[in-house]
GUBA-790028 format. One record per residue (C-alpha): z, y, x; residue number from 1. Coordinates in Angstrom, 1 decimal, padded with zeros to 4 digits, m for minus. Example, Ala and Ser with C-alpha at 12.3 -4.5 7.8 and 13.67 -1.06 7.14 Angstrom:
((007.8,m004.5,012.3),1)
((007.1,m001.1,013.7),2)
***
This chain:
((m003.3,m019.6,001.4),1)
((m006.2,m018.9,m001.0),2)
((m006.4,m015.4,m002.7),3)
((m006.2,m015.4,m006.4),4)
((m008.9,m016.0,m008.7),5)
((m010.6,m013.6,m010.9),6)
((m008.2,m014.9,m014.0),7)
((m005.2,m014.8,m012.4),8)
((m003.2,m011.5,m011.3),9)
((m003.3,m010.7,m007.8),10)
((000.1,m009.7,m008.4),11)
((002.5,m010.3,m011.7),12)
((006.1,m008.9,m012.4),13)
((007.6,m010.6,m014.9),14)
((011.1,m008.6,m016.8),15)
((012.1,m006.9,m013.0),16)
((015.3,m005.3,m013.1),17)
((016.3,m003.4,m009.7),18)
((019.9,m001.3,m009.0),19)
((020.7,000.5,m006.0),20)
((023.7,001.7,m003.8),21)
((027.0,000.6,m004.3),22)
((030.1,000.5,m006.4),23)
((030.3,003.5,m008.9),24)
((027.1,004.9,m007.0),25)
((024.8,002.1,m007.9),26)
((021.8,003.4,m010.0),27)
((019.5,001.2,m012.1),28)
((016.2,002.2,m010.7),29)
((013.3,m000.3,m012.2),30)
((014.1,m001.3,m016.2),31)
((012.5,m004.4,m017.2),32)
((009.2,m004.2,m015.5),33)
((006.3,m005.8,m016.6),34)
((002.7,m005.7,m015.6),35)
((m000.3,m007.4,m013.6),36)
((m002.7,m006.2,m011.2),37)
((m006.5,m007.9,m010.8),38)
((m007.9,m008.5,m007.9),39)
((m010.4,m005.6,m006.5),40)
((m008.4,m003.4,m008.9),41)
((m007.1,m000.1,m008.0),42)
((m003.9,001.6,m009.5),43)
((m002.1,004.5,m009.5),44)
((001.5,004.7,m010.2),45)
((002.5,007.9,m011.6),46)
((005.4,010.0,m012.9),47)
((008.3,012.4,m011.7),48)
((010.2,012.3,m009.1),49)
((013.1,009.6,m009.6),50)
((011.1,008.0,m011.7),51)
((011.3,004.6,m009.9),52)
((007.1,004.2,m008.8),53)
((008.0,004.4,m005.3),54)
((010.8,001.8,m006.1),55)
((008.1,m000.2,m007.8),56)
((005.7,m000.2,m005.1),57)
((008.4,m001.4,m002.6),58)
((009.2,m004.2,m004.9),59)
((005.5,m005.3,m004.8),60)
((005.4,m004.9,m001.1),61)
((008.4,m007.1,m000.8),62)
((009.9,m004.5,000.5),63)
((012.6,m004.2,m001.7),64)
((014.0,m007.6,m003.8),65)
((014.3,m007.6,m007.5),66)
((017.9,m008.4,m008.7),67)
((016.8,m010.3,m011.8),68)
((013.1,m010.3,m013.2),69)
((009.5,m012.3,m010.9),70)
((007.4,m010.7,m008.4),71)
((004.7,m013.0,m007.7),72)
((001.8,m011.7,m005.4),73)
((m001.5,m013.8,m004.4),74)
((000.9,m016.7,m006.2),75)
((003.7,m016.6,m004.1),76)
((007.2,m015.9,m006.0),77)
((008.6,m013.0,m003.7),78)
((012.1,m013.2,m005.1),79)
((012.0,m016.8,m004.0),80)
((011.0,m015.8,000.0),81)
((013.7,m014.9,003.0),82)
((013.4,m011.6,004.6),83)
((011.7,m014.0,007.2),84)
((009.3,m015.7,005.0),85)
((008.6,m012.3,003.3),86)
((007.7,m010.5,006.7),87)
((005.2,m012.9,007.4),88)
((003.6,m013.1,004.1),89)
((002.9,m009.2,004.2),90)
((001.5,m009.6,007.8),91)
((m000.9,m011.8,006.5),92)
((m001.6,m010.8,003.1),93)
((m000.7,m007.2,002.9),94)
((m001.1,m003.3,004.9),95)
((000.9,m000.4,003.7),96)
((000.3,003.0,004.3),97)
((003.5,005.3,004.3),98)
((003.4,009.0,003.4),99)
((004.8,010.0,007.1),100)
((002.3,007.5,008.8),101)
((005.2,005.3,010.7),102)
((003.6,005.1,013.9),103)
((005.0,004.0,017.2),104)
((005.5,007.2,019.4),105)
((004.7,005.6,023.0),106)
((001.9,003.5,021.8),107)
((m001.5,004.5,021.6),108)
((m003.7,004.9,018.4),109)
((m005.4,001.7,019.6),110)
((m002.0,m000.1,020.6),111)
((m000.5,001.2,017.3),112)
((m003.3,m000.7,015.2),113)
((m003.6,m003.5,017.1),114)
((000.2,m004.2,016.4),115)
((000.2,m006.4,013.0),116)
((m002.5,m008.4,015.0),117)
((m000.3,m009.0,017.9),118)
((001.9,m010.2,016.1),119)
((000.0,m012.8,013.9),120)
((m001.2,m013.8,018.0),121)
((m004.7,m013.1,017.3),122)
((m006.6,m012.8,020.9),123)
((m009.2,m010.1,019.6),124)
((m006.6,m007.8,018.2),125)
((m007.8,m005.5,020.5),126)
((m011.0,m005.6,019.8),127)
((m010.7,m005.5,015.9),128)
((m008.6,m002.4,016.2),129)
((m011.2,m000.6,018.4),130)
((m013.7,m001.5,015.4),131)
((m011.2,000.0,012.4),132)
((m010.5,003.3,014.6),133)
((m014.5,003.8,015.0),134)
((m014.8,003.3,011.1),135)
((m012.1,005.9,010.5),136)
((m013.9,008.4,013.2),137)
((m011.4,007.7,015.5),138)
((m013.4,005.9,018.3),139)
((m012.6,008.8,020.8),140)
((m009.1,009.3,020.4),141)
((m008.3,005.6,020.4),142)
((m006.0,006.4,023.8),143)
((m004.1,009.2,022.6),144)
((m000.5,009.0,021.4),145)
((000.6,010.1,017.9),146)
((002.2,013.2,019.4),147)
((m001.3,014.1,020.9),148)
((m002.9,013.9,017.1),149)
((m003.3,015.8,013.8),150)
((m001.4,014.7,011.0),151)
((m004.5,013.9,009.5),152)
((m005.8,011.6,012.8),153)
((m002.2,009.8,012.8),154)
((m002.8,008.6,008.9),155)
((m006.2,007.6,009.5),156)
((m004.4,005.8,012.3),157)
((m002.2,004.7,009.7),158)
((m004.8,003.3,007.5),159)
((m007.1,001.7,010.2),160)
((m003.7,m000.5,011.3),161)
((m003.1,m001.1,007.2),162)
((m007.0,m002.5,007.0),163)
((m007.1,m004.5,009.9),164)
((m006.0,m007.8,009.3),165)
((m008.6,m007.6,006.0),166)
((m005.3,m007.5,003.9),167)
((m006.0,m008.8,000.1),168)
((m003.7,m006.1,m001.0),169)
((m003.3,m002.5,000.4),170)
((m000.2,m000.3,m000.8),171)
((000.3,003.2,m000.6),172)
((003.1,005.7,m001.1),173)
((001.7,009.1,m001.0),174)
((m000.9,008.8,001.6),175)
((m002.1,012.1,001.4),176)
((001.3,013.7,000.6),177)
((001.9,015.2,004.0),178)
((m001.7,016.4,004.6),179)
((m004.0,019.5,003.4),180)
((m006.6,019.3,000.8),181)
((m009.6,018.5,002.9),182)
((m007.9,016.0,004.7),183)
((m006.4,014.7,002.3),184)
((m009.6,014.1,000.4),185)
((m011.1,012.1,003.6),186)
((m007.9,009.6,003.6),187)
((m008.8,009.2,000.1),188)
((m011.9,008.5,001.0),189)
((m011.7,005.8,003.1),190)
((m009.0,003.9,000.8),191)
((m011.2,003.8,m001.7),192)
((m014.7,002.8,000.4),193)
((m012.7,m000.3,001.9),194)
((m011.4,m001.3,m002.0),195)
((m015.2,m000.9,m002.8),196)
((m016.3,m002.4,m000.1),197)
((m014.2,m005.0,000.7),198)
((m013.1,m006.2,m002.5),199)
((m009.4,m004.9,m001.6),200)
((m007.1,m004.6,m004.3),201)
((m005.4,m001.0,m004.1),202)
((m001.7,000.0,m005.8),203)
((m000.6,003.3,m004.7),204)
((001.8,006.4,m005.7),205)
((001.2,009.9,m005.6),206)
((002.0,013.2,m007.0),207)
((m001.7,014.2,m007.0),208)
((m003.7,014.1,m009.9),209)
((m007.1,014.2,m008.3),210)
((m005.9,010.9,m006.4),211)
((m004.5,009.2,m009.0),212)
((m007.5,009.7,m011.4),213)
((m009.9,007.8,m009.2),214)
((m008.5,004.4,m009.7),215)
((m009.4,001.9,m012.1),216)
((m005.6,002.4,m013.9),217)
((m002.8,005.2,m014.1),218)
((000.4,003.7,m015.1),219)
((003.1,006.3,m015.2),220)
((006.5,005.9,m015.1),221)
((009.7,007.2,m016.7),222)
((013.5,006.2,m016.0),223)
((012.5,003.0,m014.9),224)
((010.0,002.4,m017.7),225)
((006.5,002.0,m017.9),226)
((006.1,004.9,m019.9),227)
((002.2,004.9,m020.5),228)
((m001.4,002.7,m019.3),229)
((m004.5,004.5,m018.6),230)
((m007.6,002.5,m018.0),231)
((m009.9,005.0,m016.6),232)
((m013.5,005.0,m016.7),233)
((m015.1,005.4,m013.2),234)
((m017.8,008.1,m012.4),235)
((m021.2,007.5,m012.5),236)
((m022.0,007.4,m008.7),237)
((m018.5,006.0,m007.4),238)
***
């Protein structure tokens, strides 16, 4: 599947509506969404808690399935997909980065981002995860569990095994929500060099204002609503 051109939206929601839980419990989360992403761009979804960006994020992710409304990603209609179809699509297309890093306990840091290789069957996943934990500064603790690391060295973990399959799209739900300042700032870091540098578009939530005002776009989010767009304009130097 070829990645979108410059003139088309890497990813597109089209009038998404989204309820959750059941019966007299169900809450409408997302309220008529409506927006598009370019390619290389990076975005920061913002707003209170409850607001729905996490929701939102999910939805893009395929994570979670619009009950009414389009989601279409790299051109493929994600409401359209099976939870088969959909699995495979993100293992080839997308890497997520959670707030609590989701990493397999009894495998290594090596074995944990070799895992969305192994299961595309490529025969140097090995190899290509050694190369993402040296570029995160993990090349010596590549044989060390997660219990055995800092919470800062399991999400760099985290976003070695998001960036390498070369995903077109990297999401992320409060990757530095869980860490201090300083290490926060080095996660940040390296999101943003492989956007740069790899031409990797970048949607991500977070409660941090410092994080959110380094992408290309805020867009903040109310009730459900796309309350507000911010095109920012980026640093000289960045």
């Amino acid at each position: 599947m070829s990645r979108s051109t410059p003139s088309q939206p890497i990813i597109s929601l089209d009038t998404v509506d989204l309820s959750l839980g059941q019966g007299a419990g169900r809450v409408h989360i997302l309220k008529g969404i409506s927006l598009a992403v370019q390619k290389g761009e990076s975005v920061g979804l913002i707003g209170p808690s409850g607001s729905g960006k996490s929701t939102l994020l999910m939805v893009m992710a395929g994570l979670e399935k619009a009950d009414t409304g389009t989601v279409n990603v790299l051109e493929e209609n994600l409401t359209a997909l099976s939870e088969d179809k959909l699995a495979q699509f993100r293992g080839q297309n997308l890497g997520i980065i959670f707030q609590s890093f989701h990493l397999i306990p009894n495998m290594t840091a090596l074995e944990n981002t070799a895992v969305p290789l192994e299961l595309a069957g490529a025969s140097n996943a090995f190899d290509k995860a050694r190369k993402e934990l040296e570029a995160v500064g993990l090349g010596h603790r590549l044989h060390h569990y997660p219990a055995q690391l800092s919470g800062g060295e399991q999400q760099r973990v985290a976003v070695a095994r998001a960036l390498v399959s070369d995903p077109a799209v990297l999401i992320a739900d409060e990757p530095t929500g869980n860490l201090d300042e300083a290490t926060g700032n080095q996660i940040k870091d390296l999101m943003f060099k492989a956007q740069k540098e790899r031409g990797t578009t970048l949607v991500l939530v977070t409660h941090d204002p410092a994080l959110a005002q380094r992408c290309d776009r805020q867009i903040s989010l109310r009730s459900g609503v796309i309350e507000q767009q911010t095109q920012l304009v980026a640093e000289a130097g960045e």
